[in-house]
C-alpha positions in Angstrom: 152.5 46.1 125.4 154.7 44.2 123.7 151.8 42.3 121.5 150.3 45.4 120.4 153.5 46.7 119.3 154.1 43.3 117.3 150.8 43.6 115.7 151.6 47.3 114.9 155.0 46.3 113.3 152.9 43.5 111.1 150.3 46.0 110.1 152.9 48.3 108.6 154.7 45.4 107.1 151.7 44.6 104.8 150.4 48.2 103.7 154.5 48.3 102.7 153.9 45.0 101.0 150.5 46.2 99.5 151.8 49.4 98.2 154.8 47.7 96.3 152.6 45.7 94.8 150.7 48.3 93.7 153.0 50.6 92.6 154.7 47.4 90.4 151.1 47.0 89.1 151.6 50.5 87.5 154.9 50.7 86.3 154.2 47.9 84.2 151.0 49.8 82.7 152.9 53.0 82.3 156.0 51.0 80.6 153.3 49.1 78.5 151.7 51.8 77.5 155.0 54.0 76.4 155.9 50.9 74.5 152.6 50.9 72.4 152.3 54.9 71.9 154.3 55.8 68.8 157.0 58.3 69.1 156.6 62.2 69.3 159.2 62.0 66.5 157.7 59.5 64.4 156.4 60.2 61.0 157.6 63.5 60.7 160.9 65.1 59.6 160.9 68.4 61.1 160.6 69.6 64.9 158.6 72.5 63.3 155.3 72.5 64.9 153.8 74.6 62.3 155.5 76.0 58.9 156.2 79.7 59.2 156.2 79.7 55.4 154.2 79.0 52.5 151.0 80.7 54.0 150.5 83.7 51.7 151.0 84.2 47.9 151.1 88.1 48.3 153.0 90.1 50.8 154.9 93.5 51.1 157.8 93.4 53.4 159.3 96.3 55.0 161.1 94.8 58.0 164.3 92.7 57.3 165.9 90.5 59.6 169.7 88.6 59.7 170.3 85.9 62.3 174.0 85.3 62.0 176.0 82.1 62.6 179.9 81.4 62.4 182.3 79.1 61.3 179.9 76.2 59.8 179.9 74.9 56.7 176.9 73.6 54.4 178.0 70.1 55.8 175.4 71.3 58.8 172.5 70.9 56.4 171.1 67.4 57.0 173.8 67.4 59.9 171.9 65.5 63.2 173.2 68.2 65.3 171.1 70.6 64.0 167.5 68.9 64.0 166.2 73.0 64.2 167.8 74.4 61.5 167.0 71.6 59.0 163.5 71.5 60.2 163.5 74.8 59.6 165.4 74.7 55.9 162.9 71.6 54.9 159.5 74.0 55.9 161.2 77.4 54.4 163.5 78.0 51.5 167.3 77.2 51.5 170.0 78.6 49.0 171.9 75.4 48.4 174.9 77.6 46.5 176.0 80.8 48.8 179.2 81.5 49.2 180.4 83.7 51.8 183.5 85.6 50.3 186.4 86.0 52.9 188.4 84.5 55.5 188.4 85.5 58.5 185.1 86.7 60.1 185.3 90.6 60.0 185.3 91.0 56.2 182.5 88.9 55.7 180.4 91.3 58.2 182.0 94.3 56.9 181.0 93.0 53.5 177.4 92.4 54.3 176.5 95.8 55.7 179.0 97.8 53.3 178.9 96.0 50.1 183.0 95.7 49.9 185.5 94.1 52.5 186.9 97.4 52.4 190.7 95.9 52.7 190.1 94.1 55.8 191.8 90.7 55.9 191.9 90.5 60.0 189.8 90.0 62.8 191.2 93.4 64.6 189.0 95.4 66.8 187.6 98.6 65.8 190.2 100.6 67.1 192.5 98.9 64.4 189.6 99.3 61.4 187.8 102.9 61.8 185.7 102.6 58.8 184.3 106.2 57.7 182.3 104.8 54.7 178.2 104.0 54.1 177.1 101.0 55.0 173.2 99.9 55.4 173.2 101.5 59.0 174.1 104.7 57.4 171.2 104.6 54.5 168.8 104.0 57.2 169.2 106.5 59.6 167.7 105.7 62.4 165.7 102.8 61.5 167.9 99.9 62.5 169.2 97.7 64.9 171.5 95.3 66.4 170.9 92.7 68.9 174.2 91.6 70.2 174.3 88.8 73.0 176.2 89.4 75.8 177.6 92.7 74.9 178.3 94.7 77.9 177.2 98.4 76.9 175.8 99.4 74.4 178.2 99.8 70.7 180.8 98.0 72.4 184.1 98.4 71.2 186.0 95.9 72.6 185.5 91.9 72.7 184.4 90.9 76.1 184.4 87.2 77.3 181.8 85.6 74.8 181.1 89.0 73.0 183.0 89.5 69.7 183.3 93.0 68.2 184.4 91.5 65.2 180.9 90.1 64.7 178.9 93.1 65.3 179.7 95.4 62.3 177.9 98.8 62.8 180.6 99.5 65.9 183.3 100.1 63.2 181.3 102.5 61.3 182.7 105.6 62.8 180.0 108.2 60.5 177.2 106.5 62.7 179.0 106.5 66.3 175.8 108.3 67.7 173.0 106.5 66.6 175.4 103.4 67.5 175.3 104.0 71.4 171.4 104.2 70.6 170.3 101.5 68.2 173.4 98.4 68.5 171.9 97.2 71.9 172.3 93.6 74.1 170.3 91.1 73.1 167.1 91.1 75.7 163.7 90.0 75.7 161.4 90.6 74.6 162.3 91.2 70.9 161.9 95.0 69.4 161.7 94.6 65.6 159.7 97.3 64.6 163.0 99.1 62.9 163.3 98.5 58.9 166.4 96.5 59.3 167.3 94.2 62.8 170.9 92.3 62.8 170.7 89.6 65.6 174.3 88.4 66.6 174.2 85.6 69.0 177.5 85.1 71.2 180.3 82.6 70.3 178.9 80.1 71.9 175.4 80.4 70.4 176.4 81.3 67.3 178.2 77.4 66.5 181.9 79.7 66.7 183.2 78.1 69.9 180.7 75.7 71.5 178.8 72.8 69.6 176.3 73.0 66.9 173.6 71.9 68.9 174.0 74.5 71.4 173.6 77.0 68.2 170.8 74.4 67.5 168.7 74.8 70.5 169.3 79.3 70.6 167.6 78.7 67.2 164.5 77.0 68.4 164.5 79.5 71.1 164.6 83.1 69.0 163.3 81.9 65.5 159.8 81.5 67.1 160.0 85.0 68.7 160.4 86.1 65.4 157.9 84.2 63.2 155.1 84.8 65.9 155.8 88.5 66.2 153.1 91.2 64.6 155.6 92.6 62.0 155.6 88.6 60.7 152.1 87.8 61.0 150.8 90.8 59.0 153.3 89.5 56.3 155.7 92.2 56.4 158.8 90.7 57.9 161.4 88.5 56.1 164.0 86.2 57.7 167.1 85.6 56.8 169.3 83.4 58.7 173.3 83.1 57.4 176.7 82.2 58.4 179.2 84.7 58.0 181.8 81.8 56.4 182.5 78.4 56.5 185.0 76.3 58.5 187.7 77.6 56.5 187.9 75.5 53.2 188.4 76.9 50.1 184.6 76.7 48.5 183.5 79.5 50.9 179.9 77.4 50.7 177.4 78.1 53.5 173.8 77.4 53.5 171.2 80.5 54.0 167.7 80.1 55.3 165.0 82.5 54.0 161.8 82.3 56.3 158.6 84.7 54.9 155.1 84.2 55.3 155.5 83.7 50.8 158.4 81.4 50.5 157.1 78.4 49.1 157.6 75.6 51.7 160.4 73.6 51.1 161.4 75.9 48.4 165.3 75.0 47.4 166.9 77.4 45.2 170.3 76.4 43.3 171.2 80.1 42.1 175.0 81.4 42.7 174.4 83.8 45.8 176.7 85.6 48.1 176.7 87.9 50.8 176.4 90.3 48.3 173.3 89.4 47.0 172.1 89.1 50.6 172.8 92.7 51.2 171.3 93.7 47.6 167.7 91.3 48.5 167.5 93.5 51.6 168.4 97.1 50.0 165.7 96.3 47.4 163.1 95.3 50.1 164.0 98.6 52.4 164.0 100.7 48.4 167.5 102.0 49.9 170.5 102.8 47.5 172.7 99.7 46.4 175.8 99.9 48.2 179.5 98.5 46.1 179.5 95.0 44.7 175.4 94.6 45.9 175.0 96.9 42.4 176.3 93.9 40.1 175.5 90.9 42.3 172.3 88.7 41.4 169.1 89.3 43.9 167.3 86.7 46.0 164.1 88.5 46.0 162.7 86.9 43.0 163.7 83.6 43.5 162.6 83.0 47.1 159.0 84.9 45.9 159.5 87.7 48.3 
């Protein structure tokens, strides 16, 4: 008994032995070969698999889309943190001179969708700004929407944890309240943007407002793709535009805007003055809607980024 239990014990001793060796013997091909294989990031400077832009000379766009950031400045251009959105800026075309034109957040969004701050030099909730005045929600009836993330109900009213009321502008517009409880929804999958005019409003952590740019980085690569490989895109009649609502607070109000259509010249850069104004001009032209208060005398981008 007590030899066929050593010579057990010795057998299993040398398939251990064996099977280390062998598993060494591949480690030190898989290592080798890892070593020889070039990078996945080598000799390229964009994570973009495939440019969304530059693939048509003629297009007519009816749909309009706004991705909205917060609180970063052009410095994020060329920034490591951002490897997405500079892919993205390299493939697409980038306004180099946009200014936002307020501090704090609300006026710019207020701004955007109305064409004036309308007085508003706050952050206060809706309650405290009941806004009875047109604003591109109005002028399209009901073909819009907003994608909020993380709003609880729909046209909410009141920040809530990560959601910020302040950044979703059509819940202070008081002459659309109805159509608000139907059309300013939570951000879910997948993606609806059939209506004219979609507003997408990340939270404050995806948005770059309270959590790091990367993290705004990475929602980027997640939704921007969504977008581009959507029907509305891919029969050429969807434009892109993704902004930040101001910068961090210095006094050149500069922050870069992306502009992603299948006819944007790749790696078109465009030095033009441009501010929210013009963004919300570029997209009443595009949706042949009326041109709402400073958007009358403020240049367009549609020319310049070939849409």
């Amino acid at each position: 008994m007590r030899v066929a239990r050593r010579k057990k014990i010795l057998i299993v001793r040398a398939r251990t032995r064996y099977n280390l060796r062998r598993l060494s013997a591949i480690l030190v091909v898989v290592i080798a070969a890892s070593s020889a294989a070039p990078s996945s990031d080598a000799g390229t400077s964009s994570p973009i698999p495939a440019s969304p832009c530059g693939t048509t000379t003629s297009a007519t766009y009816t749909h309009v889309v706004w991705i909205m950031l917060e609180n970063v400045g052009y410095s994020v251009i060329n920034s490591p943190s951002a490897p997405y959105l500079n892919g993205l800026a390299n493939e697409c075309g980038l306004a180099t001179n946009y200014l936002a034109v307020s501090h704090p957040s609300l006026p710019n969004y207020i701004a955007l969708t109305s064409g004036s701050t309308q007085g508003i030099t706050d952050d206060g909730e809706p309650s405290v700004h009941p806004l009875r005045v047109p604003s591109i929600f109005s002028e399209l009836g009901d073909d819009w929407r907003t994608y909020a993330e993380s709003m609880p109900s729909p046209c909410g009213k009141v920040t809530t944890n990560v959601y910020a009321a302040r950044h979703n502008p059509a819940v202070y517009y008081t002459n659309i309240s109805a159509k608000c409880e139907r059309e300013d929804l939570a951000l879910r999958l997948p993606l609806n943007l059939s209506a004219a005019f979609t507003m997408i409003v990340p939270n404050i952590c995806d948005d770059m407002h309270s959590c790091a740019v990367s993290i705004g980085d990475a929602w980027l690569r997640k939704y921007v793709p969504l977008i581009t490989k959507s029907q509305q895109y891919q029969s050429s009649s969807l434009v892109l535009f993704i902004t930040f609502d101001e910068n961090d607070s210095q006094a050149v109000n500069r922050v870069p805007t992306l502009v992603v259509a299948p006819s944007v010249p790749k790696g078109l850069k465009v030095n033009q003055s441009f501010t929210h104004y013009s963004l919300l001009r570029t997209t009443e032209e595009l949706l042949h809607v009326s041109y709402l208060g400073l958007s009358k005398s403020t240049r367009s981008m549609t020319a310049s980024f070939h849409l």
